[in-house]
PyMOL commands that place a pseudoatom at each C-alpha (Angstrom):
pseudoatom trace, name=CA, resn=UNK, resi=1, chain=A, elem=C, hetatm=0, pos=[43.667, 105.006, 145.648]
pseudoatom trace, name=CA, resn=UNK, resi=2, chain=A, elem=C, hetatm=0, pos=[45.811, 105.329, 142.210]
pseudoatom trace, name=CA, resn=UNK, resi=3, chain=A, elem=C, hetatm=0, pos=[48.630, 108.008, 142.784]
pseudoatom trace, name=CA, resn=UNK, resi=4, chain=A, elem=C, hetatm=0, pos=[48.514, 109.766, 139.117]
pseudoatom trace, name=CA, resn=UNK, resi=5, chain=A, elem=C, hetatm=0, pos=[51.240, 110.098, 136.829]
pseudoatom trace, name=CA, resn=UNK, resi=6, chain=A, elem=C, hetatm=0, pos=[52.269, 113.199, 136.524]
pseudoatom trace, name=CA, resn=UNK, resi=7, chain=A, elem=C, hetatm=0, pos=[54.096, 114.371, 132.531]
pseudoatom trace, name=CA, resn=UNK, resi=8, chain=A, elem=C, hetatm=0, pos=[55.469, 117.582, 131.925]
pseudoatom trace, name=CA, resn=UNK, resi=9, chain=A, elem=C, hetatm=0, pos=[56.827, 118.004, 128.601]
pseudoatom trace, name=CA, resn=UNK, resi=10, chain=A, elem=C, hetatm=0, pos=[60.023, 120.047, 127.882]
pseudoatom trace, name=CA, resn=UNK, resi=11, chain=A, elem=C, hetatm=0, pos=[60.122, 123.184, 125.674]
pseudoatom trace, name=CA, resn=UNK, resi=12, chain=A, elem=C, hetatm=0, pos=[62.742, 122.000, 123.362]
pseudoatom trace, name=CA, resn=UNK, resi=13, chain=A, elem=C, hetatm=0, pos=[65.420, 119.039, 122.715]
pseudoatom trace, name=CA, resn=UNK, resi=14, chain=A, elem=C, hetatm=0, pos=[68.272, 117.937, 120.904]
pseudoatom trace, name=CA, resn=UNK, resi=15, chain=A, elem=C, hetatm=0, pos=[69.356, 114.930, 119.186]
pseudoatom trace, name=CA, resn=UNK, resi=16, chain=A, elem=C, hetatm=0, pos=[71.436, 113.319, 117.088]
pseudoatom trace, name=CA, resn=UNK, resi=17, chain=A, elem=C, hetatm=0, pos=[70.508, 111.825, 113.509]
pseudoatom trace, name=CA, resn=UNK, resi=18, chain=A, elem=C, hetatm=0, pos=[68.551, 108.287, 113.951]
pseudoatom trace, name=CA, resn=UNK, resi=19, chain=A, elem=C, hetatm=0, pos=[67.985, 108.647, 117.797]
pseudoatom trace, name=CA, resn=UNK, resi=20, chain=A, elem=C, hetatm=0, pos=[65.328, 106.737, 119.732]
pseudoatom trace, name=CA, resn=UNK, resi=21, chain=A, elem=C, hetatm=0, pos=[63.458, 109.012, 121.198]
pseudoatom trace, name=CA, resn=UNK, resi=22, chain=A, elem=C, hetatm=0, pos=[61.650, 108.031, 125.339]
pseudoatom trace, name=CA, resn=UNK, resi=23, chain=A, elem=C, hetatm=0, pos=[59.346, 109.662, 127.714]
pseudoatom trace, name=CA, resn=UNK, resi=24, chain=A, elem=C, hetatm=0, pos=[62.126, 110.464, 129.538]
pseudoatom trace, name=CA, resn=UNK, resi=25, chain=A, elem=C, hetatm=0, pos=[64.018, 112.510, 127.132]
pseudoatom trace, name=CA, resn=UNK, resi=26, chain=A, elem=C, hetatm=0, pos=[60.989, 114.435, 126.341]
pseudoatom trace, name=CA, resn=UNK, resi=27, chain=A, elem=C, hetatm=0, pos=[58.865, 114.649, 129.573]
pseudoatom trace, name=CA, resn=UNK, resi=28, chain=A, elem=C, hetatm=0, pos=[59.856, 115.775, 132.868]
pseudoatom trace, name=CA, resn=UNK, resi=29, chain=A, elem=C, hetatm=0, pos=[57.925, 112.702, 134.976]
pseudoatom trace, name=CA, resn=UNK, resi=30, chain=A, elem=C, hetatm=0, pos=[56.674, 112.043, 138.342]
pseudoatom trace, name=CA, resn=UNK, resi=31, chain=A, elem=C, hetatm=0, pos=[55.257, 108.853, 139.539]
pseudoatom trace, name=CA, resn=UNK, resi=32, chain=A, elem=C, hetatm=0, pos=[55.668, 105.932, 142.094]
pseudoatom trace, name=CA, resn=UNK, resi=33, chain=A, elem=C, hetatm=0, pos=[59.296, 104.125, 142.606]
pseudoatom trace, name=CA, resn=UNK, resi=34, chain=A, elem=C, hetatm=0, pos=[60.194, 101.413, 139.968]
pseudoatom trace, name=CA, resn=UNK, resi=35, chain=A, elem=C, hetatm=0, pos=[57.167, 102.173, 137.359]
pseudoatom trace, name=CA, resn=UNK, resi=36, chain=A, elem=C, hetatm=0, pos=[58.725, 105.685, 136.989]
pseudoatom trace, name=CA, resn=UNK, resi=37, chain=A, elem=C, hetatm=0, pos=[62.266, 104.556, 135.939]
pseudoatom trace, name=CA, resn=UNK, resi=38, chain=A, elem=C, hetatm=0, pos=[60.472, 102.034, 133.788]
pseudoatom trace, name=CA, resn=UNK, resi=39, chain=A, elem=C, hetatm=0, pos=[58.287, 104.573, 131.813]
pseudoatom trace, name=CA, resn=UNK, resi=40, chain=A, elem=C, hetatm=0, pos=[61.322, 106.295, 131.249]
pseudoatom trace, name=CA, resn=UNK, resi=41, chain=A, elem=C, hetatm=0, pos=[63.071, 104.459, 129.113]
pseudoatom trace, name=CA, resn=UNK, resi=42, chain=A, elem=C, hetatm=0, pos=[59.409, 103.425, 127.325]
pseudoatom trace, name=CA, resn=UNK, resi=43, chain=A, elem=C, hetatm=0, pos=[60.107, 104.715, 123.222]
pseudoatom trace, name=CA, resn=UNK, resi=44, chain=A, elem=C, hetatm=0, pos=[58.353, 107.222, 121.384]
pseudoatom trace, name=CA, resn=UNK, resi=45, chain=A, elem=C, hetatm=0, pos=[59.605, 108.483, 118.289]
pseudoatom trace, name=CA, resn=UNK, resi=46, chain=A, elem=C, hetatm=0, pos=[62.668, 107.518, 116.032]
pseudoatom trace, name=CA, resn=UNK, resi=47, chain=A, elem=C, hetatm=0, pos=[64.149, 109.483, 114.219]
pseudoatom trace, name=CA, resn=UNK, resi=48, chain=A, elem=C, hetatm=0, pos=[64.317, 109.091, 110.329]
pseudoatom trace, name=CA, resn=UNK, resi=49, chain=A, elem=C, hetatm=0, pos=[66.210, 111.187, 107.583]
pseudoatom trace, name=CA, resn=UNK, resi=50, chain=A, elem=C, hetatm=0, pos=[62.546, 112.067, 106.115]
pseudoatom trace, name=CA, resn=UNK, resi=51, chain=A, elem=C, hetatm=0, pos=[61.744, 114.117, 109.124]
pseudoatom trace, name=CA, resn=UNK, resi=52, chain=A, elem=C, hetatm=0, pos=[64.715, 116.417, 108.200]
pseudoatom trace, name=CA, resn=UNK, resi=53, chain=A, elem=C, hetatm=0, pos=[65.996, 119.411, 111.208]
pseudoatom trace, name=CA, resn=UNK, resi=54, chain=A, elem=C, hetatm=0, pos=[63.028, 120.025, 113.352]
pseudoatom trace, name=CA, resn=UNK, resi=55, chain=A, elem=C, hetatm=0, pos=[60.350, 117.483, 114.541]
pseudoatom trace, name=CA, resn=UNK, resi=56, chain=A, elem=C, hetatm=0, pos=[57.392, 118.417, 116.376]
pseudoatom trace, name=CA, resn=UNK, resi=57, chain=A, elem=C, hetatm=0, pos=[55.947, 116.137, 119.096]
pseudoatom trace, name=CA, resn=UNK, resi=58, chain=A, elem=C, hetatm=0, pos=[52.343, 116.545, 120.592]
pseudoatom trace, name=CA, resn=UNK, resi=59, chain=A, elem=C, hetatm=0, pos=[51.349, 115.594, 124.072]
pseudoatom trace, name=CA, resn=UNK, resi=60, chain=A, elem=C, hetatm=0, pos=[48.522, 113.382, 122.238]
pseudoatom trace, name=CA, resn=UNK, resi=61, chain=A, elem=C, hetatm=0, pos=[51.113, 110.745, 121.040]
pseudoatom trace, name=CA, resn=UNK, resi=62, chain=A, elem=C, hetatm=0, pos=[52.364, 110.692, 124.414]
pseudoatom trace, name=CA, resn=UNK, resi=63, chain=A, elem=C, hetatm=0, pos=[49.239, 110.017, 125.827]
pseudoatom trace, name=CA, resn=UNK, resi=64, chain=A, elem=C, hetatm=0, pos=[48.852, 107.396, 123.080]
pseudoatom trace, name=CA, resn=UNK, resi=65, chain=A, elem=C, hetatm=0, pos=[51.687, 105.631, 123.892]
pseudoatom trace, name=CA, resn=UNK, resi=66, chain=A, elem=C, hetatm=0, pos=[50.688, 105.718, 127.329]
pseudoatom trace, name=CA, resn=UNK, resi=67, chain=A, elem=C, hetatm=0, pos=[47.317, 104.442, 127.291]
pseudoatom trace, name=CA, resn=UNK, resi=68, chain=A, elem=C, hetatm=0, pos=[48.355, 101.604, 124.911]
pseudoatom trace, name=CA, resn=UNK, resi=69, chain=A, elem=C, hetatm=0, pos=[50.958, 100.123, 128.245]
pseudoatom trace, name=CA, resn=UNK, resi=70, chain=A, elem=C, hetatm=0, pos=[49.146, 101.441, 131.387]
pseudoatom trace, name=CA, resn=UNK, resi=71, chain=A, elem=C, hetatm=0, pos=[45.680, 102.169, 130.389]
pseudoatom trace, name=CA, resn=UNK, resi=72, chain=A, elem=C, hetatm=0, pos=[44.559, 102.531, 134.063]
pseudoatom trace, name=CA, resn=UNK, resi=73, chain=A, elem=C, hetatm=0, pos=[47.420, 104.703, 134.612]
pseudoatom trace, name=CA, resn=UNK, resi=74, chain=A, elem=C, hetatm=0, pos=[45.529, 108.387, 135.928]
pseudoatom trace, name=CA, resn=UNK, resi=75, chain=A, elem=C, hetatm=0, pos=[47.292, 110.917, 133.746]
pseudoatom trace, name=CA, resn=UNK, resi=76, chain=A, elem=C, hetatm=0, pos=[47.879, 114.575, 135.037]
pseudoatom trace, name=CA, resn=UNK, resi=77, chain=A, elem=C, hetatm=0, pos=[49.549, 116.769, 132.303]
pseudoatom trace, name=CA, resn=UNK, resi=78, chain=A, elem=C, hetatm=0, pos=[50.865, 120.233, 132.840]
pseudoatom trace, name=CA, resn=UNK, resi=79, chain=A, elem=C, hetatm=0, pos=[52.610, 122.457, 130.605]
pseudoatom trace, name=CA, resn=UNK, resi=80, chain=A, elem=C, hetatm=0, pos=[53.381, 123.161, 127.286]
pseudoatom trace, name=CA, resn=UNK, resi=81, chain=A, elem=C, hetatm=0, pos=[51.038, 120.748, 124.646]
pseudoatom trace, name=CA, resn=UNK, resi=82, chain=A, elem=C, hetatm=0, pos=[54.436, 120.418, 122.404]
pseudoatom trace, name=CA, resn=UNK, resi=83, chain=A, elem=C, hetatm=0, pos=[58.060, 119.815, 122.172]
pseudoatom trace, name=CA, resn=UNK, resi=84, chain=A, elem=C, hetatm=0, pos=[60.292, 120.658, 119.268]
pseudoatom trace, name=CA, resn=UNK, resi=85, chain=A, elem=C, hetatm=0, pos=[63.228, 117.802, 118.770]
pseudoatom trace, name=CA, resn=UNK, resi=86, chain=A, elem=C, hetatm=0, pos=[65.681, 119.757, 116.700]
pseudoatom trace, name=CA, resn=UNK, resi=87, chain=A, elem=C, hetatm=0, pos=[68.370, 116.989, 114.448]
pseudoatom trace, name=CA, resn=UNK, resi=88, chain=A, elem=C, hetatm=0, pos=[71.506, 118.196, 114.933]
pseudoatom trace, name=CA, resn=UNK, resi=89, chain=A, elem=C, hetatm=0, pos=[73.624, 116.836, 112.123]
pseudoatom trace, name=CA, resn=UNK, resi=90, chain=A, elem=C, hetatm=0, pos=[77.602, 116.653, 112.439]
pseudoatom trace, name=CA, resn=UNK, resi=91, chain=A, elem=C, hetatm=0, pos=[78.978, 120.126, 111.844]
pseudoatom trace, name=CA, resn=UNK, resi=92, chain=A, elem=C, hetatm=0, pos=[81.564, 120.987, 109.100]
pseudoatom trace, name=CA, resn=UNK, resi=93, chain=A, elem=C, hetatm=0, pos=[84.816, 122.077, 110.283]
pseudoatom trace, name=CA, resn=UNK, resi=94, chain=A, elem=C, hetatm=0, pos=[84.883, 125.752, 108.890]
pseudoatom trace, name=CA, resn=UNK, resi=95, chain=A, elem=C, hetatm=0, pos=[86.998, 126.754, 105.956]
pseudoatom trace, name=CA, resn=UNK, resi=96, chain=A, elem=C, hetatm=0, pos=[89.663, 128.863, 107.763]
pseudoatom trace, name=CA, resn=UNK, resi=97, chain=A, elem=C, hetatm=0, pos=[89.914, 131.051, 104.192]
pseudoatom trace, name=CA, resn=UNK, resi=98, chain=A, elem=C, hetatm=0, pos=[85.933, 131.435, 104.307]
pseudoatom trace, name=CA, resn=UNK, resi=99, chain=A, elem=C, hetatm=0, pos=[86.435, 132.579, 108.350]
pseudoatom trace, name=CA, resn=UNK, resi=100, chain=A, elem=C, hetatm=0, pos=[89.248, 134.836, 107.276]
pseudoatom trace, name=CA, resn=UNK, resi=101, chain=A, elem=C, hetatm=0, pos=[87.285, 136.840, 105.012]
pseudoatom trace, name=CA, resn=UNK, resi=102, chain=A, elem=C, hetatm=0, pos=[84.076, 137.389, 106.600]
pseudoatom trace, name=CA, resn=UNK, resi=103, chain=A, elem=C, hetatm=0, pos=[86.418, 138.629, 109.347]
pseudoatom trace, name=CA, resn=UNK, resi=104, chain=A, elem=C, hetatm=0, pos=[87.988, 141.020, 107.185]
pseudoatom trace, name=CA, resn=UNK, resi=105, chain=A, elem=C, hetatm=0, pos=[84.418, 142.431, 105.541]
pseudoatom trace, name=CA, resn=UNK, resi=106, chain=A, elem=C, hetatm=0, pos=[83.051, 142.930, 109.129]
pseudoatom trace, name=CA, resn=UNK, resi=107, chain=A, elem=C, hetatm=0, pos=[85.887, 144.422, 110.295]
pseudoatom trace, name=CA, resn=UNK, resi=108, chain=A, elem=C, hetatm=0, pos=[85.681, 146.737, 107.518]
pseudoatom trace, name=CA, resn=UNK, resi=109, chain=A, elem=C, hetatm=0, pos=[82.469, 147.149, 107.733]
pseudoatom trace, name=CA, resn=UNK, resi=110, chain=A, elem=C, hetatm=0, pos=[82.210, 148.350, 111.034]
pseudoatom trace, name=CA, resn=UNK, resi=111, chain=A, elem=C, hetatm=0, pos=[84.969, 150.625, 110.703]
pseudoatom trace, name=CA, resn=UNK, resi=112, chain=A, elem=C, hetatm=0, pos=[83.214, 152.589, 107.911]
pseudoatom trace, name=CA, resn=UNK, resi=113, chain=A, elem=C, hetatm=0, pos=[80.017, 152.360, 110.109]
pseudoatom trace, name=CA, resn=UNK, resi=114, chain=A, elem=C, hetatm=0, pos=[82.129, 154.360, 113.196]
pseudoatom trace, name=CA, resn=UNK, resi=115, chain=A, elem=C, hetatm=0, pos=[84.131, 156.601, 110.730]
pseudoatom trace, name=CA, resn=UNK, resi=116, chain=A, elem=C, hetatm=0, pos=[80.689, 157.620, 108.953]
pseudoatom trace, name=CA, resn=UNK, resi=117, chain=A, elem=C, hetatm=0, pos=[78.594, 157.977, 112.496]
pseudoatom trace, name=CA, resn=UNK, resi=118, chain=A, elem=C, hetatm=0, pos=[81.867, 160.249, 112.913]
pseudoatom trace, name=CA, resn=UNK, resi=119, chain=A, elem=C, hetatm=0, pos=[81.031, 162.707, 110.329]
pseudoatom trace, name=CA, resn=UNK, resi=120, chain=A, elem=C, hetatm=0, pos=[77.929, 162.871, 110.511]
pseudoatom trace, name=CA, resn=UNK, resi=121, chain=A, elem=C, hetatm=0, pos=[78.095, 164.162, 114.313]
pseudoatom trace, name=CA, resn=UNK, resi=122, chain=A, elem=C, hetatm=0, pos=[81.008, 166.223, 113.600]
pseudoatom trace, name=CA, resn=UNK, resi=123, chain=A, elem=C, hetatm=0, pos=[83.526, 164.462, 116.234]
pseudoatom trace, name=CA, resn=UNK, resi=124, chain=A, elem=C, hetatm=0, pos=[86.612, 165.880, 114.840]
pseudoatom trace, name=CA, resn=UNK, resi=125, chain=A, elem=C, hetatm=0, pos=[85.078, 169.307, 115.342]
pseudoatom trace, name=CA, resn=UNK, resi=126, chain=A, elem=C, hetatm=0, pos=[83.573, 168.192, 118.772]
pseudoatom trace, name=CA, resn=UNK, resi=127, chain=A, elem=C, hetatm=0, pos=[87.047, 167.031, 120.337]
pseudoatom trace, name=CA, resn=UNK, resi=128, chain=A, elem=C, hetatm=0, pos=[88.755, 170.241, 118.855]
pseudoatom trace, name=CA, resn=UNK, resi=129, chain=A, elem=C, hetatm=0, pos=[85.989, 172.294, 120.375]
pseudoatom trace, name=CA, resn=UNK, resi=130, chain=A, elem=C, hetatm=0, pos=[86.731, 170.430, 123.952]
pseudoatom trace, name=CA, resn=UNK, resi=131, chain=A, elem=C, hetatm=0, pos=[90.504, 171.034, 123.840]
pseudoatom trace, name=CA, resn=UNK, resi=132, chain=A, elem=C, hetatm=0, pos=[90.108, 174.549, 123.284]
pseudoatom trace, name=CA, resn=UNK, resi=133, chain=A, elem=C, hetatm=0, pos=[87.715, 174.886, 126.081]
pseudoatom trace, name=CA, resn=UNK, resi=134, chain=A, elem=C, hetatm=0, pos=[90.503, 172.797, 127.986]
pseudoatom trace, name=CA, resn=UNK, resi=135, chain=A, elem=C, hetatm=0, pos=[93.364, 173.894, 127.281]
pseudoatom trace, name=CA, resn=UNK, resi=136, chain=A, elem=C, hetatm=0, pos=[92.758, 177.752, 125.627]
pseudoatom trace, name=CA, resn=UNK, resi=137, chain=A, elem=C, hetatm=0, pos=[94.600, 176.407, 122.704]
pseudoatom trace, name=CA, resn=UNK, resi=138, chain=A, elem=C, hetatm=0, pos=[93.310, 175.157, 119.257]
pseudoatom trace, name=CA, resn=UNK, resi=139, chain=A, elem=C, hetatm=0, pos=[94.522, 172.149, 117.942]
pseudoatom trace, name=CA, resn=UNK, resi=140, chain=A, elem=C, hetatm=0, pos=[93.764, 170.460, 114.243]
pseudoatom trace, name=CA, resn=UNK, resi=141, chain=A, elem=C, hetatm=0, pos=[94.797, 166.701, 116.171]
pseudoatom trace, name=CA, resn=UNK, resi=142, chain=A, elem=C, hetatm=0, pos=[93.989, 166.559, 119.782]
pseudoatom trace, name=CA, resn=UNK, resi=143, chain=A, elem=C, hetatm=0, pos=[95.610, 163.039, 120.504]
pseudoatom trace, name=CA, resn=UNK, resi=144, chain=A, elem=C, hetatm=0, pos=[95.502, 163.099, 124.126]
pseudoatom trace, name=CA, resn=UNK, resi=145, chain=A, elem=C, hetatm=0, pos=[91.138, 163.121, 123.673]
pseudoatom trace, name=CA, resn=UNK, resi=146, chain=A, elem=C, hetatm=0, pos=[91.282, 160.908, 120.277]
pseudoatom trace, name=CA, resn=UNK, resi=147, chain=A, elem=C, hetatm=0, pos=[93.294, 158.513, 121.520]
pseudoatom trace, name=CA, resn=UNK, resi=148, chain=A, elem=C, hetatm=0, pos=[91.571, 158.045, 124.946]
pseudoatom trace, name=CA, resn=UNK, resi=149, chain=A, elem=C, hetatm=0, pos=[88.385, 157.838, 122.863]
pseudoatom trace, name=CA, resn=UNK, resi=150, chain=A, elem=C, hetatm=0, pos=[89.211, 155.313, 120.558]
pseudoatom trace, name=CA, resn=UNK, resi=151, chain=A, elem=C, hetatm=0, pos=[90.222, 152.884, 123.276]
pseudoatom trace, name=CA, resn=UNK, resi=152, chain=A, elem=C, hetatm=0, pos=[87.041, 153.770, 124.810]
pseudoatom trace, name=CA, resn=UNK, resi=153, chain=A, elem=C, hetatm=0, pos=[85.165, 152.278, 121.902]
pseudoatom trace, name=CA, resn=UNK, resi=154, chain=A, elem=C, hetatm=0, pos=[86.479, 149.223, 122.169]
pseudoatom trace, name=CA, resn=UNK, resi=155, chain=A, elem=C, hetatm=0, pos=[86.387, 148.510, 126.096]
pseudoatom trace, name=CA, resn=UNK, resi=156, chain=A, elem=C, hetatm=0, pos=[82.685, 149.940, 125.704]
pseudoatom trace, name=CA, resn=UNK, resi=157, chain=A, elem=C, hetatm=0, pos=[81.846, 147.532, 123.032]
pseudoatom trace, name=CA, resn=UNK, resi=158, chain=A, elem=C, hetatm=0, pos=[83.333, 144.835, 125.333]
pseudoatom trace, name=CA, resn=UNK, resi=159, chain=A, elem=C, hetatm=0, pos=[81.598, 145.387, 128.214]
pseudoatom trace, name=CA, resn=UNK, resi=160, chain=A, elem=C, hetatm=0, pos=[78.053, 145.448, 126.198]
pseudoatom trace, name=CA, resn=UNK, resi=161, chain=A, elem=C, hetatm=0, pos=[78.379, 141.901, 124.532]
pseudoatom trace, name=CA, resn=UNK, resi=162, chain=A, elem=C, hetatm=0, pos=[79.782, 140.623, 127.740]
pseudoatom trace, name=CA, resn=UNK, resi=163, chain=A, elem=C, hetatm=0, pos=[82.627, 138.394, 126.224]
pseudoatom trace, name=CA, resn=UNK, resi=164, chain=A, elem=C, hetatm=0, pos=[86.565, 138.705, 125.894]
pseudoatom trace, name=CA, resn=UNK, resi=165, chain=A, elem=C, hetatm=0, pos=[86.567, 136.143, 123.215]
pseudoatom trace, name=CA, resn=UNK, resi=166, chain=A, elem=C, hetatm=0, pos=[85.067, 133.372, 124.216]
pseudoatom trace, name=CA, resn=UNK, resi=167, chain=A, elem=C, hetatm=0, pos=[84.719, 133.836, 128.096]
pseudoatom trace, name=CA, resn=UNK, resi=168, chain=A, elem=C, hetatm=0, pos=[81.991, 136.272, 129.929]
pseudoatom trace, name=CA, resn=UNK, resi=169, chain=A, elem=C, hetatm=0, pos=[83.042, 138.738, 131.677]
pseudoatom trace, name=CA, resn=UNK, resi=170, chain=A, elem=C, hetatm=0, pos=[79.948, 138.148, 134.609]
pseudoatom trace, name=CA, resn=UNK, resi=171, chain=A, elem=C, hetatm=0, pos=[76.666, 135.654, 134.719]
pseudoatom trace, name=CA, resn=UNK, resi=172, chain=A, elem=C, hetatm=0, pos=[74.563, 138.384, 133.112]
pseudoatom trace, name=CA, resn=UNK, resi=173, chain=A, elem=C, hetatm=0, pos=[73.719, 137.855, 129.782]
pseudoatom trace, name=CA, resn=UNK, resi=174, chain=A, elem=C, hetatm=0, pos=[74.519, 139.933, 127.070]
pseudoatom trace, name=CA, resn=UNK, resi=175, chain=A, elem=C, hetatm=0, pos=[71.669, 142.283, 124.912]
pseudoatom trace, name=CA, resn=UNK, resi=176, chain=A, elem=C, hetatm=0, pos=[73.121, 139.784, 122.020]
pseudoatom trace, name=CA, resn=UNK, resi=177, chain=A, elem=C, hetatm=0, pos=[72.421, 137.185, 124.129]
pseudoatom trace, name=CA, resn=UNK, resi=178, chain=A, elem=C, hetatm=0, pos=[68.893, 138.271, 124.790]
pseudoatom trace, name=CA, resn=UNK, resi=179, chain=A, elem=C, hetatm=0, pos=[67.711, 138.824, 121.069]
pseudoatom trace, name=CA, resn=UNK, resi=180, chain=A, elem=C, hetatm=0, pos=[69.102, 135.733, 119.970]
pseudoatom trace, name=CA, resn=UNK, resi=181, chain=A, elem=C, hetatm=0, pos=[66.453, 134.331, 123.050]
pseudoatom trace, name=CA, resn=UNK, resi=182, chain=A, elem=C, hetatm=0, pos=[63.682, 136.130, 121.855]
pseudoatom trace, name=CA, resn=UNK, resi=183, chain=A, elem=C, hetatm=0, pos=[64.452, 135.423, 118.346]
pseudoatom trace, name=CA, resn=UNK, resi=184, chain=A, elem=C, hetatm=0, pos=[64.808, 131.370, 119.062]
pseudoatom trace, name=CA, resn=UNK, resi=185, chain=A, elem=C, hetatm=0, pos=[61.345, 131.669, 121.222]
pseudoatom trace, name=CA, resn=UNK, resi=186, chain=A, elem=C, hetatm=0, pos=[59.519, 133.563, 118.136]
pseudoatom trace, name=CA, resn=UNK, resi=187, chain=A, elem=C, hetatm=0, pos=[60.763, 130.982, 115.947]
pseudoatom trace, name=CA, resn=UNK, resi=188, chain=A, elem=C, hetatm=0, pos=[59.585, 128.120, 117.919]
pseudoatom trace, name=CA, resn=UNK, resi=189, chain=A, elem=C, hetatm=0, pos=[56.316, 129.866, 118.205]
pseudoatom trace, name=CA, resn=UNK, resi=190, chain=A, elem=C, hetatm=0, pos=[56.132, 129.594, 114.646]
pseudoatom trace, name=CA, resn=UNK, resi=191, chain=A, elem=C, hetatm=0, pos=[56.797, 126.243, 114.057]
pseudoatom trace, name=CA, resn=UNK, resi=192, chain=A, elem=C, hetatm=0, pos=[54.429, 125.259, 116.191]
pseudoatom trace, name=CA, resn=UNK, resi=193, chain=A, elem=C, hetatm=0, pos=[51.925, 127.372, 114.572]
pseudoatom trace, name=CA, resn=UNK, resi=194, chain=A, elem=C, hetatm=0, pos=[52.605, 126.315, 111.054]
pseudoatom trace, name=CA, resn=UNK, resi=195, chain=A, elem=C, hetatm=0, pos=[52.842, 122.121, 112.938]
pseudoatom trace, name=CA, resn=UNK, resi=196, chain=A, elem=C, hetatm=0, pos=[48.614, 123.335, 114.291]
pseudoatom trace, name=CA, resn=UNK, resi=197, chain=A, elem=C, hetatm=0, pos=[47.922, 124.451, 110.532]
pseudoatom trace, name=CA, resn=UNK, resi=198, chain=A, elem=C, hetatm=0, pos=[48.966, 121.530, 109.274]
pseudoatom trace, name=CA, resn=UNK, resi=199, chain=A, elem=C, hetatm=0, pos=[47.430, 118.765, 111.452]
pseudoatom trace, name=CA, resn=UNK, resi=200, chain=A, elem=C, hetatm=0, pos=[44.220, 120.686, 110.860]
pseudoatom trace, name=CA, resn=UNK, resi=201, chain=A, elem=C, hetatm=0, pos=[44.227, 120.427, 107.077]
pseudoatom trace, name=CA, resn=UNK, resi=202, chain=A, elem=C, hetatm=0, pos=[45.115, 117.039, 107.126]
pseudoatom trace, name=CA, resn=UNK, resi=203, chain=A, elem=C, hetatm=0, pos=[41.920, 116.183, 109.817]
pseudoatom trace, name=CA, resn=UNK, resi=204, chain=A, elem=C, hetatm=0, pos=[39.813, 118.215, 107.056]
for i in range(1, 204): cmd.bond("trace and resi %d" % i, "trace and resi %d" % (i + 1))
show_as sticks, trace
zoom trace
């Protein structure tokens, strides 16, 4: 009896320009002892310049591939029908003047963005209103609440992005962290929607 090789393909990859591509890299694989480590390393795609950032692979050239080196081989594929290779090219070191003043426009940004929520809620009047009730006295600058507060901001804003700088504060990701997630799976979905539309016009 033929044990059955068993392919899953991965979700997504990375590699660098010109790469040769193998079943390995872009199928999770099960099979019998030394074949398996063999059909590893067997090649399936290089990677040209035409192909540009993002290059979809379908399970059918895998099975291709396959058939054309073990045509007895009994296939058993699971998963997803396509994996997205996405080119990284060599990154530019960043312009430190560039850095320096999109910091400076977010930072200002934002602070207009707190300083106008501010107003519009009346805070000033809100913290004067709570001192009285406090303290029986009225007070035009109620430091001891505004100050408290404002630190508050900041620790809050901390704790809900989960990073001091660069390092997490615990394993849990962030709400960032889980748009930019959703974001990367609806954009995947979409490439390989558009990759469907187009290998049906061409077959037409």
């Amino acid at each position: 009896m033929k044990e059955a090789l068993f392919l899953r393909l991965r979700k997504r990859l990375a590699v660098k320009p010109g790469a040769l591509i193998t079943l390995g890299d872009i199928c999770q694989i099960y099979w019998d002892g030394e074949r398996e480590e063999a059909i590893k390393r067997m090649p399936i795609y290089r990677v040209e310049p035409k192909d540009g950032n993002l290059i979809i692979i379908d399970i059918m050239q895998v099975i291709q591939r396959l058939r054309q080196v073990y045509p007895e081989a009994e296939l058993d594929i699971q998963g997803s029908p396509q994996i997205i290779v996405e080119v990284q090219n060599p990154r530019k070191k960043a312009n430190p003047f560039l850095v320096a003043i999109v910091w400076l426009v977010l930072f200002i940004g934002s602070g207009l963005a707190i300083m106008n929520f501010h107003t519009d809620v009346s805070m000033t009047q809100v913290h004067e209103r709570i001192f009285y009730l406090i303290t029986g006295q009225k007070s035009q600058q109620p430091l001891w609440l505004q100050i408290p507060y404002s630190i508050g901001i900041g620790l809050g804003m901390i704790l809900f992005f989960n990073h001091i700088f660069k390092k997490k504060i615990n394993e849990e990701p962030s709400p960032l962290e889980v748009e930019l997630f959703m974001y990367q799976q609806n954009l995947d979905q979409y490439y390989l929607q558009n990759e469907n539309k187009e290998n049906q016009r061409t077959k037409t």
